[in-house]
N, C-alpha and C positions, 0 to 999 in steps of 0.2 A: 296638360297642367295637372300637380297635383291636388288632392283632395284639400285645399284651402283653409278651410274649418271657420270661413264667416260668420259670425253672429252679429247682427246687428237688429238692436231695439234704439227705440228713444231714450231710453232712460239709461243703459247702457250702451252705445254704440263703439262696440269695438270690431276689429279684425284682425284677422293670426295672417301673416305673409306667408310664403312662400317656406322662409329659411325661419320660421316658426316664431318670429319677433311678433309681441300683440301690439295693436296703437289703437288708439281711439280716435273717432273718426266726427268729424266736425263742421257743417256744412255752415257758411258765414257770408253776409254782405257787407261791402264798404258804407260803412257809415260812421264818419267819425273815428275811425279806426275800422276794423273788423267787429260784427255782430252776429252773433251766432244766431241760425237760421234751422227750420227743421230739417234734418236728414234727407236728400234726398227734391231740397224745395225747390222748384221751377227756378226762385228769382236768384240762385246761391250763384256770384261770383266764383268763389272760393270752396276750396276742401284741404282741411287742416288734418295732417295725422299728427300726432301726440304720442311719444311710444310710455314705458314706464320710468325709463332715465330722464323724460323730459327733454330729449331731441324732436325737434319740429319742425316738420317741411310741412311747403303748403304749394298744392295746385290750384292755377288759375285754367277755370273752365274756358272753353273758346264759346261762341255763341250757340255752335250745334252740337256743343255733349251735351249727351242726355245725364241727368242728375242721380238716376235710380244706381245704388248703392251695392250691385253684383259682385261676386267676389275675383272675376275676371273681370271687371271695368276699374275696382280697389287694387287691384293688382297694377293693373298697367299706371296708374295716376297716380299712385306711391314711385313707381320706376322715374316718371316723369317731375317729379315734385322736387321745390327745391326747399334748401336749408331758410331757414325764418328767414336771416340773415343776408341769405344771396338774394332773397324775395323783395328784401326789403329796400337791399342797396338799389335794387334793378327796377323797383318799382318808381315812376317818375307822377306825382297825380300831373294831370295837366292844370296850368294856370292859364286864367285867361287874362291877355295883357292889360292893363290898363289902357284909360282912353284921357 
């Protein structure tokens, strides 16, 4: 893999791909919508990239990814991530039925 060129702070957290696109990177839990969580945070459902056009895919963590923010783990979960959109359609919250 190439030299990536990750930088990621709190206050800015972004990362350069592969084919040199930067997004900002956004770690979030469901509440209410989506809530931005710190970088990187044990409890984050979610990982939001944000590029500078304002295209947004968002990855949904499975229960055993680990959270920490590498620039070969950002890589693969950008590849894996989908558009706001397809997230959104696909996303069903569960109801529970009345009684």
């Amino acid at each position: 893999m190439s030299d990536l060129s990750a930088v990621l702070t709190w206050r800015e957290p972004y990362f350069t791909d592969a084919a040199g696109r930067e997004w900002h990177v956004y770690d979030c839990v469901r509440s209410q919508g989506l809530r931005e969580v710190s970088l990187g945070s044990p409890s984050a459902e979610f990982r939001v990239f944000v590029a500078r056009d304002r295209t947004k895919l968002v990855y949904q963590f499975d229960a055993s990814d680990a959270r920490e923010p590498t620039a070969e783990r950002l890589e693969r979960q950008l590849k894996l991530a989908k558009s706001r959109e397809a997230w959104a359609s696909a996303y069903q919250p569960v109801r529970r039925a009345r009684r």
